[in-house]
One Martini backbone bead per residue (centre of mass of N, CA, C, O) as a GRO file, in nm:
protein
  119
    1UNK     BB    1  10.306 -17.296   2.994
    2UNK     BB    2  10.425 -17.090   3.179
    3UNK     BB    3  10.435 -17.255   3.424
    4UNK     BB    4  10.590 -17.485   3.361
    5UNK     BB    5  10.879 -17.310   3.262
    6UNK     BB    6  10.888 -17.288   3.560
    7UNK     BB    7  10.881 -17.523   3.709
    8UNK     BB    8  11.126 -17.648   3.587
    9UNK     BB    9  11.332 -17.440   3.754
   10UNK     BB   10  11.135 -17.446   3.986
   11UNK     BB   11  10.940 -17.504   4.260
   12UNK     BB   12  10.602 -17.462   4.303
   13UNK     BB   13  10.329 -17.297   4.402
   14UNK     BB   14  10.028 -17.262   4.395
   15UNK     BB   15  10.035 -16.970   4.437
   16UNK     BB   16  10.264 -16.907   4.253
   17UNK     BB   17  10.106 -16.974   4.019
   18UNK     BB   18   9.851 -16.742   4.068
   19UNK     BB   19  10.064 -16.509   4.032
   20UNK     BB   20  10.165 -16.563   3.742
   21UNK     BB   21   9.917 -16.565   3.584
   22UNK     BB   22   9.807 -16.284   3.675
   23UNK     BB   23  10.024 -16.126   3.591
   24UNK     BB   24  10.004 -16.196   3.267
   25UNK     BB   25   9.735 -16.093   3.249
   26UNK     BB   26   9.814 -15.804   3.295
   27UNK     BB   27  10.008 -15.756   3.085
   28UNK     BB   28   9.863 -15.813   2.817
   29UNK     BB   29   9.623 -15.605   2.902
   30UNK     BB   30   9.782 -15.381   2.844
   31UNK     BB   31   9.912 -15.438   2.560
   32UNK     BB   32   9.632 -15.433   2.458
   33UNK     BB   33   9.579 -15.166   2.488
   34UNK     BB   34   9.780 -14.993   2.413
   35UNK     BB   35   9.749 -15.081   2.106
   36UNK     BB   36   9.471 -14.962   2.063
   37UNK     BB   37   9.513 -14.660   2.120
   38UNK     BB   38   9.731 -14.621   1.947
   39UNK     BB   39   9.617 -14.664   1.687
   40UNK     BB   40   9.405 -14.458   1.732
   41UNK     BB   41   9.580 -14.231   1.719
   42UNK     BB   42   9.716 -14.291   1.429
   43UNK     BB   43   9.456 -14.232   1.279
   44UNK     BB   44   9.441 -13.922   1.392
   45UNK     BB   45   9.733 -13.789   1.462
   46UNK     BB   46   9.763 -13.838   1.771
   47UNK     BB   47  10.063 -13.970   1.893
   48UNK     BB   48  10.249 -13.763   2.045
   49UNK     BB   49  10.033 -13.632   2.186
   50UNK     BB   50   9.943 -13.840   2.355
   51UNK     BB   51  10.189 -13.937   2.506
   52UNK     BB   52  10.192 -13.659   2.677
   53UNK     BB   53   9.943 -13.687   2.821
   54UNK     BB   54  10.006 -14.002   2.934
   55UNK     BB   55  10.238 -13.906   3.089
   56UNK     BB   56  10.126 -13.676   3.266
   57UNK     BB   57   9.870 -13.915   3.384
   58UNK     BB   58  10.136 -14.090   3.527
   59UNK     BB   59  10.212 -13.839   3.715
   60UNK     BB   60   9.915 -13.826   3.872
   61UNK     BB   61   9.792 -14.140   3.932
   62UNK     BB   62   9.921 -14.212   4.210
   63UNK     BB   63   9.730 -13.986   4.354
   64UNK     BB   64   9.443 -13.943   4.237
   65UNK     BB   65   9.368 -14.263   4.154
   66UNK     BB   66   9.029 -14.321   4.093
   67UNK     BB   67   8.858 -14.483   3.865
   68UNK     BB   68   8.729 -14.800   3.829
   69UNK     BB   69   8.653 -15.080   3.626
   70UNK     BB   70   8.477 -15.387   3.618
   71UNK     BB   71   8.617 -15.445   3.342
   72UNK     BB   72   8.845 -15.463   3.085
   73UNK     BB   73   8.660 -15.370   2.876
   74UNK     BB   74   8.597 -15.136   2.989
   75UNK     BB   75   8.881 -15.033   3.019
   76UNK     BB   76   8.891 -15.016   2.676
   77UNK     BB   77   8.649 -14.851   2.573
   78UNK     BB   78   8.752 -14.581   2.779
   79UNK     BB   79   9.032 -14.568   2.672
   80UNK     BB   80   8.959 -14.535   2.366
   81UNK     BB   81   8.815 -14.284   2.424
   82UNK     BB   82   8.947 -14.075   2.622
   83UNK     BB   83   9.203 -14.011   2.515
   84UNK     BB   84   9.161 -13.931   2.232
   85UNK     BB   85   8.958 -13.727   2.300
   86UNK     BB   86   9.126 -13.533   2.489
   87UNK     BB   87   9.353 -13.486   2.313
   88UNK     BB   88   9.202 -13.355   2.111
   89UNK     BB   89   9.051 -13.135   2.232
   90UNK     BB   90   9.349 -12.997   2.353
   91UNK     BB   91   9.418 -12.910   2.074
   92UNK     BB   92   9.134 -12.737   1.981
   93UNK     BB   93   9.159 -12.563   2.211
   94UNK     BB   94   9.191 -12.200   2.257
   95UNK     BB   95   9.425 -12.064   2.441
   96UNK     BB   96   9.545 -11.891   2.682
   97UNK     BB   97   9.879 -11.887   2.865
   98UNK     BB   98   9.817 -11.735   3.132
   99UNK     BB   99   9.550 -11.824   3.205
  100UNK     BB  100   9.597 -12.124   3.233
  101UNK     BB  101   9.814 -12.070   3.478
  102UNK     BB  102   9.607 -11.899   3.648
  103UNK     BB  103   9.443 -12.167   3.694
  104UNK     BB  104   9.628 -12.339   3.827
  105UNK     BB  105   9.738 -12.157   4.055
  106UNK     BB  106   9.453 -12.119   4.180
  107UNK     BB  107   9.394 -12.450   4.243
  108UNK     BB  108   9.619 -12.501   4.423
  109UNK     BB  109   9.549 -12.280   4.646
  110UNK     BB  110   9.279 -12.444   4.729
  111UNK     BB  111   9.388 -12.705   4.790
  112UNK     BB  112   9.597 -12.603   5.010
  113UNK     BB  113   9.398 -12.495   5.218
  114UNK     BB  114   9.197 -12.742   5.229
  115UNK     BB  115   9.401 -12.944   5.306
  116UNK     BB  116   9.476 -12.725   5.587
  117UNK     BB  117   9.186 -12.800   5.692
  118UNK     BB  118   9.207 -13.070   5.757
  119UNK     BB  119   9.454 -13.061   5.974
   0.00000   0.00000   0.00000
């Protein structure tokens, strides 16, 4: 149907049908994934909180790479747990404000370090 829709405007190649179609599908399936993670936050009271985590891991995400899994299930039932367990973990553990920064700033001196040592 939206093949059409855009067919109707425009002559599309079949190439381009299939990056359409591929598109369409990779963003309903993060609307649902969004979804499905923020209810699961709603539900637990840990709307805001959770919001500034996944803020700060989408600012991490594009450098850090990570694993990714190998069918959108896995990805939905992994981040469906991951995120509301870690947001809920990091505000229940109770940490001293000085040790967290310098242990933030211990680990990126040694990261400093390691990576000038590889070129």
């Amino acid at each position: 149907m939206l093949v059409d829709y855009f067919e109707h405007r425009r002559p599309l190649t079949q190439v381009d049908k299939i990056k359409l179609v591929y598109g369409f599908r990779v963003v309903t399936s993060e609307l649902k994934k969004f979804l499905v993670i923020y209810c699961i936050a709603i539900a637990f009271g840990l709307f805001w909180k959770m919001l500034l985590v996944q803020t700060g891991f989408l600012l991490v995400r594009q450098v850090a790479y990570g694993a990714h899994c190998s069918s959108f299930r896995t990805c939905l039932v992994v981040s469906s747990i991951s995120f509301p367990f870690i947001t809920w973990l990091s505000c229940s553990i109770t940490y001293h404000f000085t040790r967290c920064w310098g242990s933030i700033f211990a680990r990126s001196c040694h990261l400093v370090v390691y990576w000038s040592s590889e070129f």
